[in-house]
N, CA, C and O of each residue as an XYZ file, in Angstrom:
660
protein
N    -167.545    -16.714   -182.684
C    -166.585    -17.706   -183.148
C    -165.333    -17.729   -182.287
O    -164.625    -18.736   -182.314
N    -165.032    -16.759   -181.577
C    -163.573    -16.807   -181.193
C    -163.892    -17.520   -179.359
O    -163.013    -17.736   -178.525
N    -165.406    -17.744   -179.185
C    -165.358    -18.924   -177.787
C    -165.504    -20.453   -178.695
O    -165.505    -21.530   -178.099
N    -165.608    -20.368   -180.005
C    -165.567    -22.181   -180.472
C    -164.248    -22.502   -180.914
O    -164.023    -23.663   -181.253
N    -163.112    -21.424   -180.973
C    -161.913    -21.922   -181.749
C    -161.890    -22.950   -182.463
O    -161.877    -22.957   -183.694
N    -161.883    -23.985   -181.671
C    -161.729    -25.357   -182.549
C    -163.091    -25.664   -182.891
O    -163.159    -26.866   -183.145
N    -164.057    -25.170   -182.993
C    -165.189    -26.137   -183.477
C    -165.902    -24.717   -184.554
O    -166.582    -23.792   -184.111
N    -165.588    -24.874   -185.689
C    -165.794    -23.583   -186.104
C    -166.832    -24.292   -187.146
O    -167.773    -23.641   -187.599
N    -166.564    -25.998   -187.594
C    -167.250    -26.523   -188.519
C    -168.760    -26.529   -187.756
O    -169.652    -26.046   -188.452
N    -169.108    -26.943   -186.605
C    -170.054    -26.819   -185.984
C    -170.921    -25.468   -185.770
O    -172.061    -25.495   -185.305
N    -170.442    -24.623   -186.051
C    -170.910    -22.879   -185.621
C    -170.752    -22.266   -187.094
O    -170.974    -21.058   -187.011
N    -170.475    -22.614   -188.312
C    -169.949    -22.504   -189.567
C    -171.927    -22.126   -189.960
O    -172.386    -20.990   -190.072
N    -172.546    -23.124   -190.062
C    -174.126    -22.860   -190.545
C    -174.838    -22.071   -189.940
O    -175.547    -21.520   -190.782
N    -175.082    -21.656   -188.833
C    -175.666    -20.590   -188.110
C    -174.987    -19.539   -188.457
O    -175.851    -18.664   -188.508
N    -173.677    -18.917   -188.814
C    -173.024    -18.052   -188.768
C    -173.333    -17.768   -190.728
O    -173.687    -16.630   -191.033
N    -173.223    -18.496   -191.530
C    -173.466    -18.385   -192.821
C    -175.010    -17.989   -192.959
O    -175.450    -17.059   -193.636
N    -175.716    -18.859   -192.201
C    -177.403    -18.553   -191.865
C    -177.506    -17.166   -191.584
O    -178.249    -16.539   -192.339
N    -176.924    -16.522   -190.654
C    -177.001    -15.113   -190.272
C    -176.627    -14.295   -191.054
O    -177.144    -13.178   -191.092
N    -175.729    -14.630   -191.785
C    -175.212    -13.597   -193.148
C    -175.942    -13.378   -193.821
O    -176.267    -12.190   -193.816
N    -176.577    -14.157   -194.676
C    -177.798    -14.240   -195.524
C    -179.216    -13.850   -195.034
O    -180.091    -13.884   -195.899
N    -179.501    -13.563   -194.048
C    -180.505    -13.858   -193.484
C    -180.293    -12.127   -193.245
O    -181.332    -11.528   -193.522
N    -179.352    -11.371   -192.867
C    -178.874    -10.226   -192.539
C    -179.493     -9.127   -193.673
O    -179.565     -9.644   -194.787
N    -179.945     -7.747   -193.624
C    -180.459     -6.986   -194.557
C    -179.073     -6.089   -195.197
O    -178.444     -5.365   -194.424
N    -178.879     -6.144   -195.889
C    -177.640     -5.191   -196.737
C    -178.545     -3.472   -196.967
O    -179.642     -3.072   -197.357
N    -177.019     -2.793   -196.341
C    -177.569     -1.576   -196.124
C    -177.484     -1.212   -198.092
O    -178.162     -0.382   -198.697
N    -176.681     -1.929   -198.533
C    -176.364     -1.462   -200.271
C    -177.820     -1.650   -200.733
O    -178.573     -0.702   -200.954
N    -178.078     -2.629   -200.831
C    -179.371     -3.175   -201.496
C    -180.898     -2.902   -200.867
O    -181.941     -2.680   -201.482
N    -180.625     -3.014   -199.177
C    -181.562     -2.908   -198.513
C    -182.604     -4.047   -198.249
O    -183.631     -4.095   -197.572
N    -181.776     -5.174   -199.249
C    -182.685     -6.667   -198.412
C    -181.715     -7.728   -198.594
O    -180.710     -7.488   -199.263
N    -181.892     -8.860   -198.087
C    -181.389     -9.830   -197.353
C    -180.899    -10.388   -198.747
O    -181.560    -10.163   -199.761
N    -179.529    -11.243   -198.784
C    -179.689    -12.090   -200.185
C    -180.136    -13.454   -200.250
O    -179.781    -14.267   -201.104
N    -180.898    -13.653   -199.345
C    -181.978    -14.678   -199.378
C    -182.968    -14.144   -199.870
O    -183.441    -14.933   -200.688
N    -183.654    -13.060   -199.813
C    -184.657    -12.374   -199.975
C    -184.305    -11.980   -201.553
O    -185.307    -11.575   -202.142
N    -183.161    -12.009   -202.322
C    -182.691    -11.522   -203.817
C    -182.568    -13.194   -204.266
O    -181.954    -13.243   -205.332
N    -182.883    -14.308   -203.880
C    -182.602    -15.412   -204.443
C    -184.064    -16.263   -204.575
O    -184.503    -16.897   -205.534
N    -184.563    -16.059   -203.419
C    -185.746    -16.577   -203.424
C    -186.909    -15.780   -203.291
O    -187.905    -16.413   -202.941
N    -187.011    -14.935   -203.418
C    -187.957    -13.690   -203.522
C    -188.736    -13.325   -202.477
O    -189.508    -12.371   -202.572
N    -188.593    -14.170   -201.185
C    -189.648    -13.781   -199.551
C    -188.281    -13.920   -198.715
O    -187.104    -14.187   -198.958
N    -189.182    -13.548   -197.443
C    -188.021    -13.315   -196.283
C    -187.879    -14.963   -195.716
O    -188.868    -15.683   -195.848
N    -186.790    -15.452   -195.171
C    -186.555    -16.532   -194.463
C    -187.655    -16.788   -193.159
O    -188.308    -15.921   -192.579
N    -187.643    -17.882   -192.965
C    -188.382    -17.900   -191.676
C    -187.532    -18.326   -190.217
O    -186.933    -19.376   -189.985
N    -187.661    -17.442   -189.569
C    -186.564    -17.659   -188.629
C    -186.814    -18.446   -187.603
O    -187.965    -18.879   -187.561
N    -185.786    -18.907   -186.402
C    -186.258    -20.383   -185.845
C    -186.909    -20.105   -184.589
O    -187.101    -20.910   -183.678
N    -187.350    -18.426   -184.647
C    -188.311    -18.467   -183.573
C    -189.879    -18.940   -183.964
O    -190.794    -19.507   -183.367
N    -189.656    -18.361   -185.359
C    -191.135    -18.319   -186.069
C    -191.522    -19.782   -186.514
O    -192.526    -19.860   -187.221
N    -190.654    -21.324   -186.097
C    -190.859    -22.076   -186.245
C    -192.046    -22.795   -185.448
O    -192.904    -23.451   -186.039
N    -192.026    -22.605   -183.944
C    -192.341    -22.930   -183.181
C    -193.597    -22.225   -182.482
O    -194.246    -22.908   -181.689
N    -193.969    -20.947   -182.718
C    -194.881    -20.002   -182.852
C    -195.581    -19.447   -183.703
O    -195.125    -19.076   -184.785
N    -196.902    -19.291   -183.318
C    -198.119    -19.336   -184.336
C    -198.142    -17.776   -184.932
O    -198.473    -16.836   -184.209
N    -197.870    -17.654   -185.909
C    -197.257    -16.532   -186.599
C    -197.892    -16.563   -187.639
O    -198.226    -17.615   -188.185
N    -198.270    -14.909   -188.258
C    -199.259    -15.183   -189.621
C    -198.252    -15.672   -190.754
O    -198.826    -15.494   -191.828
N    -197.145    -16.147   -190.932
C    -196.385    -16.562   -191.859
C    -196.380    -17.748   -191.433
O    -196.644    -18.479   -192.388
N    -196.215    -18.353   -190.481
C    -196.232    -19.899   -189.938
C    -198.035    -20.542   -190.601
O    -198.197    -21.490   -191.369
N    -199.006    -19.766   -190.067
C    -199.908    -20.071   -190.320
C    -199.912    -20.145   -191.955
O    -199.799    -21.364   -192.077
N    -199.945    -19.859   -192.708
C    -199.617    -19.505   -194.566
C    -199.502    -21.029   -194.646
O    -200.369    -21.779   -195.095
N    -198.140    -21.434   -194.078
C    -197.599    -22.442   -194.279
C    -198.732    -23.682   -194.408
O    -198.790    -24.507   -195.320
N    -199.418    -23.602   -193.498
C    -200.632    -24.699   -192.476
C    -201.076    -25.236   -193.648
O    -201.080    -26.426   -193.965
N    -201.529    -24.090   -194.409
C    -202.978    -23.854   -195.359
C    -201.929    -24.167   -197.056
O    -201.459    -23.120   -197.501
N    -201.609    -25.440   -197.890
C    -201.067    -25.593   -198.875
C    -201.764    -24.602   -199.692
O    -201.016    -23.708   -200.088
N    -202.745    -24.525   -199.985
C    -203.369    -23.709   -201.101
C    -202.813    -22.687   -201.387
O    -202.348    -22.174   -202.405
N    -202.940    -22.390   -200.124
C    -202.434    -20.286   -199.598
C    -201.012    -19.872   -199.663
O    -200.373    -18.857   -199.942
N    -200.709    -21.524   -199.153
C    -199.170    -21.239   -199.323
C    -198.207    -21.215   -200.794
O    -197.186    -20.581   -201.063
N    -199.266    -22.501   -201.844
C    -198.924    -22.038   -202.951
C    -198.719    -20.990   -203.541
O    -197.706    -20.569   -204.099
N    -200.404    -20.270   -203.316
C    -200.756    -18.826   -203.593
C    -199.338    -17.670   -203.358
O    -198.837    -16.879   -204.157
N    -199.016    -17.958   -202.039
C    -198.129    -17.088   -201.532
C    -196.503    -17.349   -202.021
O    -195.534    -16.749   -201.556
N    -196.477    -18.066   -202.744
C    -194.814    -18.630   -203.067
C    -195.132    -18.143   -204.394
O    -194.470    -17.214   -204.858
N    -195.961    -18.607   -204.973
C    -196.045    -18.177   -206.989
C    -196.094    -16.466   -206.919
O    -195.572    -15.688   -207.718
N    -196.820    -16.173   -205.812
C    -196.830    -14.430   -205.646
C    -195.573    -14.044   -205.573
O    -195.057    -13.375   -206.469
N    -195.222    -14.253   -204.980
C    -193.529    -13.976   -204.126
C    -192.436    -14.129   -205.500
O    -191.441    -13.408   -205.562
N    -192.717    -15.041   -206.460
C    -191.942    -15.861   -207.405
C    -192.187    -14.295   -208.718
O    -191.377    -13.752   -209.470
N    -193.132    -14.131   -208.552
C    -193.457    -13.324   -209.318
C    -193.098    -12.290   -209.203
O    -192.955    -11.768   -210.308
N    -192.682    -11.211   -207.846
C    -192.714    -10.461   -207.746
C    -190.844     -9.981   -207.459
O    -190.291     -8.884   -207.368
N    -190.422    -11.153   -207.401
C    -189.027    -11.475   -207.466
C    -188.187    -10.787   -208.600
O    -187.108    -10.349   -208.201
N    -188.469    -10.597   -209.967
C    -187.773     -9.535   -210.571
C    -188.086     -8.235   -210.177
O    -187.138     -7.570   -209.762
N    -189.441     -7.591   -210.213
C    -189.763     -6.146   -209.104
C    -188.371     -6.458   -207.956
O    -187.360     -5.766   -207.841
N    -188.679     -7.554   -207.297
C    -187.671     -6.766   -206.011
C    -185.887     -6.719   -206.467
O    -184.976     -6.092   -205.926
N    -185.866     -7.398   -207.346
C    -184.117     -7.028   -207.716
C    -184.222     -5.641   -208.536
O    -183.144     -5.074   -208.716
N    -185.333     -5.042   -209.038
C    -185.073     -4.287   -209.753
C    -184.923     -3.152   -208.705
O    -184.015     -2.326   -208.797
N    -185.754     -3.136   -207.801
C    -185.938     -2.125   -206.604
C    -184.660     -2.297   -205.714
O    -184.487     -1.453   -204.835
N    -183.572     -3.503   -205.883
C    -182.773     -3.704   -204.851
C    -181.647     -2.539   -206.416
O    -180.825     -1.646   -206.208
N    -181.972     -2.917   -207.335
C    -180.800     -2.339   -208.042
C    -180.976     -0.852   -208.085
O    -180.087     -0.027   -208.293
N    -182.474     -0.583   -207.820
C    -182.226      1.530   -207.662
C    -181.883      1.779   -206.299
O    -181.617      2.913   -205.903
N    -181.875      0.485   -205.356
C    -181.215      1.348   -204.252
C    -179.800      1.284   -203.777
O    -179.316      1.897   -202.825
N    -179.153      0.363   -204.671
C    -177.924     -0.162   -205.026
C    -176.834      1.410   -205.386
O    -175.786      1.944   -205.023
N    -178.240      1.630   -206.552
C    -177.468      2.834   -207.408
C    -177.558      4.213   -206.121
O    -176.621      4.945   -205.801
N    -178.785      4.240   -205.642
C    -178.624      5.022   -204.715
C    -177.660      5.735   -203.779
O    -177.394      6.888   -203.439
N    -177.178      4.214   -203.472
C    -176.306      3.995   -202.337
C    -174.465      4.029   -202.888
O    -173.534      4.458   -202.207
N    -174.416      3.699   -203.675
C    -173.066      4.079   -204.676
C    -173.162      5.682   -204.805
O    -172.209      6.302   -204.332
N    -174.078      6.331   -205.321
C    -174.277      7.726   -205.265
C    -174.402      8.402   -203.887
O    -174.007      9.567   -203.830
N    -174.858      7.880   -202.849
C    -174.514      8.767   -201.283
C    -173.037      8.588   -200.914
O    -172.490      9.323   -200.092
N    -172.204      7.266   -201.751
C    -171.240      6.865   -200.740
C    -169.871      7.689   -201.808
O    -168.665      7.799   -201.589
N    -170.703      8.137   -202.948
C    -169.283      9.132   -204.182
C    -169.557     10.330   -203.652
O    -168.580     11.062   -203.806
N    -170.691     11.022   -202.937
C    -170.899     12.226   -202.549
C    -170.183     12.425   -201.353
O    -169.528     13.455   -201.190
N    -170.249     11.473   -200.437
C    -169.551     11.436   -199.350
C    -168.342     11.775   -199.296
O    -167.888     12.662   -198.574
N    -167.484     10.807   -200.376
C    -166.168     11.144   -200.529
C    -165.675     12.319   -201.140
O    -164.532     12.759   -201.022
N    -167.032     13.031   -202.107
C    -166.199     13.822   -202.512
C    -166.410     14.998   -201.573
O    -165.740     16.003   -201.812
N    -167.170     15.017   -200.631
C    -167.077     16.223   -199.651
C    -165.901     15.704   -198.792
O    -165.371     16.723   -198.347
N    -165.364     14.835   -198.430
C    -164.293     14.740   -197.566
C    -163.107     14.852   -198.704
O    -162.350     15.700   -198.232
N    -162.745     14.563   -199.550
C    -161.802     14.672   -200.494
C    -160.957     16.261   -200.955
O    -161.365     17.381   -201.260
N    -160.077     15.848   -200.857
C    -159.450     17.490   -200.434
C    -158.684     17.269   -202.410
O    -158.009     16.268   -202.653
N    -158.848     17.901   -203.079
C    -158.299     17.757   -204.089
C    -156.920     18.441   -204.468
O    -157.051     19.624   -204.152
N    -155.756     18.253   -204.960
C    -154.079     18.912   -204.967
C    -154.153     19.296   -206.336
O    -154.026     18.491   -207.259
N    -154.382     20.669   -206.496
C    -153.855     21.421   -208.256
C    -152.950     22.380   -208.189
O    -153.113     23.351   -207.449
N    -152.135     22.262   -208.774
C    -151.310     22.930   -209.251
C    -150.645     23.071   -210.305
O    -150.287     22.119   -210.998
N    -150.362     24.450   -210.592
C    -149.802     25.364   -211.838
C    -148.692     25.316   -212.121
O    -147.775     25.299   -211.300
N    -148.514     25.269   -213.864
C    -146.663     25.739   -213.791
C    -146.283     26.451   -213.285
O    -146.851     27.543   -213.291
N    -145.156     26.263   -212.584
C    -143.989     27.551   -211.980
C    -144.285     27.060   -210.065
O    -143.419     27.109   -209.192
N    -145.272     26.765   -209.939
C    -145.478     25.820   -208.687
C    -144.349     25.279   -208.417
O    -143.537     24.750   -209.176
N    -144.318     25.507   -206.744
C    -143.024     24.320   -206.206
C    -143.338     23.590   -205.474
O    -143.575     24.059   -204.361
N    -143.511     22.134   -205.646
C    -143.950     21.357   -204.810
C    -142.901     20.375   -204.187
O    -141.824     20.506   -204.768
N    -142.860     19.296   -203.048
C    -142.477     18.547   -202.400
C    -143.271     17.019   -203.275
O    -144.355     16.687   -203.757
N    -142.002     16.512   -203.076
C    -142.134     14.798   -203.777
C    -142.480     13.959   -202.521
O    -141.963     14.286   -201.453
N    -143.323     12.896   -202.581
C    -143.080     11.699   -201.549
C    -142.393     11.189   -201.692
O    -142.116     10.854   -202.843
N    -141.400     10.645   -200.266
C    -139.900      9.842   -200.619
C    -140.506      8.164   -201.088
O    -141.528      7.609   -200.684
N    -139.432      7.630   -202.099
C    -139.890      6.289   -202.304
C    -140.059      5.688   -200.764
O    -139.926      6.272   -199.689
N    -140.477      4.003   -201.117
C    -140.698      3.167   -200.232
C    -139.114      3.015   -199.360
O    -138.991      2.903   -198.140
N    -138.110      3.048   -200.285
C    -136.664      2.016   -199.050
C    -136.179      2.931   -198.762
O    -134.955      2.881   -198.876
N    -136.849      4.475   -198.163
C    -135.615      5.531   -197.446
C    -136.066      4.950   -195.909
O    -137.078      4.257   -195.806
N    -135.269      5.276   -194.778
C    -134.927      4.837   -193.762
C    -136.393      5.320   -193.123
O    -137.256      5.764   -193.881
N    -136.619      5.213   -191.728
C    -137.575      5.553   -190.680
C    -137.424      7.291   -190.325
O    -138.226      8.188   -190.065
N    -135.964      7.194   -190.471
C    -135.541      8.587   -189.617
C    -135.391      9.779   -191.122
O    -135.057     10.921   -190.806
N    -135.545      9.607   -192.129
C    -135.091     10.249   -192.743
C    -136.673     11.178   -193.487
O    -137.756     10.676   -193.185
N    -136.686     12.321   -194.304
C    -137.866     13.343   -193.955
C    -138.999     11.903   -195.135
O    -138.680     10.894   -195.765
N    -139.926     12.418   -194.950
C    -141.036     11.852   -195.908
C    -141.181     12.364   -197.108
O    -141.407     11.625   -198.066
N    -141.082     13.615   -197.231
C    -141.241     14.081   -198.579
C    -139.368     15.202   -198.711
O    -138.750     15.961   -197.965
N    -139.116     14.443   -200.573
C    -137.768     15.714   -201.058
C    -138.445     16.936   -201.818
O    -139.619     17.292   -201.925
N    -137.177     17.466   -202.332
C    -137.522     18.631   -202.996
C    -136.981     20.050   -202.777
O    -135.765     20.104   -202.595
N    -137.749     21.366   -202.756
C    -138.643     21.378   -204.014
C    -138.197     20.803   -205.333
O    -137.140     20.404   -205.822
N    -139.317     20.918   -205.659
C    -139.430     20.995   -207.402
C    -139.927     21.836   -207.966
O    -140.389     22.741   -207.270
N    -140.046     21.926   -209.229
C    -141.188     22.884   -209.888
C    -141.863     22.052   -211.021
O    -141.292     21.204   -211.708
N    -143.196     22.438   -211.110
C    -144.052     22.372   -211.975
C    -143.453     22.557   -213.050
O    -142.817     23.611   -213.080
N    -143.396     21.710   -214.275
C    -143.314     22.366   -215.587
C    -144.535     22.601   -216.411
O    -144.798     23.552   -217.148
N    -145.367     21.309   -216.068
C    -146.690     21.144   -216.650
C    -148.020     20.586   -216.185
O    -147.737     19.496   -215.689
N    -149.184     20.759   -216.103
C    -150.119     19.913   -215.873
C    -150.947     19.305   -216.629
O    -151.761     19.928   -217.310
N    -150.845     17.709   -216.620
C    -151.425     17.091   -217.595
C    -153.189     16.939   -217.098
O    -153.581     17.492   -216.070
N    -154.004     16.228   -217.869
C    -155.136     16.363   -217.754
C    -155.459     15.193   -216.413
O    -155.874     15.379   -215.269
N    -155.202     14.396   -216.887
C    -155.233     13.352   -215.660
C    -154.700     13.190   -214.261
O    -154.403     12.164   -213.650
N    -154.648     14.522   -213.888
C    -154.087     14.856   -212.604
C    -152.279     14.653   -212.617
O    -151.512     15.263   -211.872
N    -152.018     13.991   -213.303
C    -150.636     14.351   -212.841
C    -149.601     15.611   -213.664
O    -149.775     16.247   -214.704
N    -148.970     15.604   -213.089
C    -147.703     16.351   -213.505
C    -145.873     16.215   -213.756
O    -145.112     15.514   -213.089
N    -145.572     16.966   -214.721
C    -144.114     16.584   -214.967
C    -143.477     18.231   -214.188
O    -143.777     19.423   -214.249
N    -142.203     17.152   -213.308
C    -141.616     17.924   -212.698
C    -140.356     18.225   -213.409
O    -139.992     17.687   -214.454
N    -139.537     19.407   -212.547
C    -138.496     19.621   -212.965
C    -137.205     19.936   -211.698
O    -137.578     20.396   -210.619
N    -136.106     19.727   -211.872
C    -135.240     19.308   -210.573
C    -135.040     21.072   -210.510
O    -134.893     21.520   -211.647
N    -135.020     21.717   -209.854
C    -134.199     23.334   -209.270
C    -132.867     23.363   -209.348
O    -132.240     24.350   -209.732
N    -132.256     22.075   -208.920
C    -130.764     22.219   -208.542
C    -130.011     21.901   -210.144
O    -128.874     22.219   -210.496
N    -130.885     21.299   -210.800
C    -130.026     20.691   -212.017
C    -130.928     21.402   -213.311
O    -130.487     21.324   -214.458
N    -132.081     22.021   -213.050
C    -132.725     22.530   -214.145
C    -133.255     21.414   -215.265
O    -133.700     21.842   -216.330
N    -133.208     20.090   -215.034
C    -133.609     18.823   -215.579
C    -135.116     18.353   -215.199
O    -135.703     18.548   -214.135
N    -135.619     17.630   -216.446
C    -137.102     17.352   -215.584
C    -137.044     15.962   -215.449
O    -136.135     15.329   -215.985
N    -137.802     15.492   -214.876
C    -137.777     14.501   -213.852
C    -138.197     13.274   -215.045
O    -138.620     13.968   -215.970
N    -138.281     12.041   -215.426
C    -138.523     11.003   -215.991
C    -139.328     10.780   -215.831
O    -139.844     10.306   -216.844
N    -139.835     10.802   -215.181
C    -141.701     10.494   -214.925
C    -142.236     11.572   -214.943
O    -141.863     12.710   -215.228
N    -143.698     10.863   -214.415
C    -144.728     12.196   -214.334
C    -145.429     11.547   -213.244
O    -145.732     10.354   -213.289
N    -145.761     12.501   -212.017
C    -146.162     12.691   -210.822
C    -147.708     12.940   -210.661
O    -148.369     13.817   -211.217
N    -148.260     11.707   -209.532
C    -149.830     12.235   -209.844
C    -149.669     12.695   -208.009
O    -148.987     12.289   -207.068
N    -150.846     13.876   -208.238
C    -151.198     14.779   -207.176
C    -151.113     14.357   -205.921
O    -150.734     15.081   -205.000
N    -151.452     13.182   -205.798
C    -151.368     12.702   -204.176
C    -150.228     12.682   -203.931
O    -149.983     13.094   -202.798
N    -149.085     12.268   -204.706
C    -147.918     11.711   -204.527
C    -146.996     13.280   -203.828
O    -146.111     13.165   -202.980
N    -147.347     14.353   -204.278
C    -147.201     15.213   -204.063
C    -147.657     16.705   -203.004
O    -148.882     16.777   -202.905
N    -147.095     17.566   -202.425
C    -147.473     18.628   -201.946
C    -146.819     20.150   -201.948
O    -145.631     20.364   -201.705
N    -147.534     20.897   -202.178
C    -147.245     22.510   -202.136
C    -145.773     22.994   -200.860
O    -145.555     22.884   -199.654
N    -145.148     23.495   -201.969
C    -143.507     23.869   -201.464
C    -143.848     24.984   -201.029
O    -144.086     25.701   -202.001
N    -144.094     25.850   -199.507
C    -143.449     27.277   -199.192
C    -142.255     27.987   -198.705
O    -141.578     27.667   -197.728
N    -142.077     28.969   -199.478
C    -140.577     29.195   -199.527
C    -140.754     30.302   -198.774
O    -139.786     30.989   -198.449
């Protein structure tokens, strides 16, 4: 697309054609193939004598082969939906081996992330603080060191990191 700039309405159907026509690594088939239950025929296979071109030739067969296909069309969403689930389950495992998880205990001193409007030059994270508590849902209520006050909110783990003194 970026040699048609201006002619994008012209290159718009081949490019939508290819999307659809494309196999999804989620599902593992085409969503042409989840709408109409067979694979597309592509525009090489138009012009060349192909055992799917040939199908076509023969109405009978080809009926045969579309009511088959029609039929077998809930099987394949059902098979696209266990590999759906599959694939949601490799891609939560994934993360959770890269996922570094932040717990910490009362009496913990951790570092705050600075809000959004502190300057460029100024540190990223204040503090310490201390832990007063840990709630179940990952976050925590802090408490100030300098003022012995706890903080108005409650702090979830990312937002935060381990103070060494």
């Amino acid at each position: 697309l970026q040699e048609a700039k201006g002619k994008w309405l012209e290159e718009l159907p081949a490019v939508v054609w290819a999307h659809r026509t494309t196999e999804r690594r989620s599902t593992g088939k085409t969503p042409f193939t989840m709408v109409f239950g067979s694979e597309a025929v592509i525009p090489v296979e138009v012009g060349l004598p192909t055992l799917r071109s040939q199908v076509v030739e023969d109405p009978p067969l080809n009926e045969c082969q579309l009511s088959h296909n029609t039929d077998l069309l809930e099987e394949t969403r059902n098979m696209a939906l266990i590999h759906l689930a599959a694939y949601h389950q490799r891609a939560r495992s994934y993360y959770a081996k890269k996922v570094n998880p932040r717990r910490f205990n009362a009496g913990d001193w951790v570092l705050k992330a600075r809000t959004r409007n502190a300057s460029k030059l100024d540190s990223n994270w204040v503090g310490p603080y201390e832990v007063v508590k840990a709630l179940d849902n990952g976050a925590y209520i802090l408490k100030e060191l300098k003022t012995g006050k706890n903080m108005p909110n409650t702090w979830n783990a990312q937002h935060l990191k381990r103070y060494y003194a």
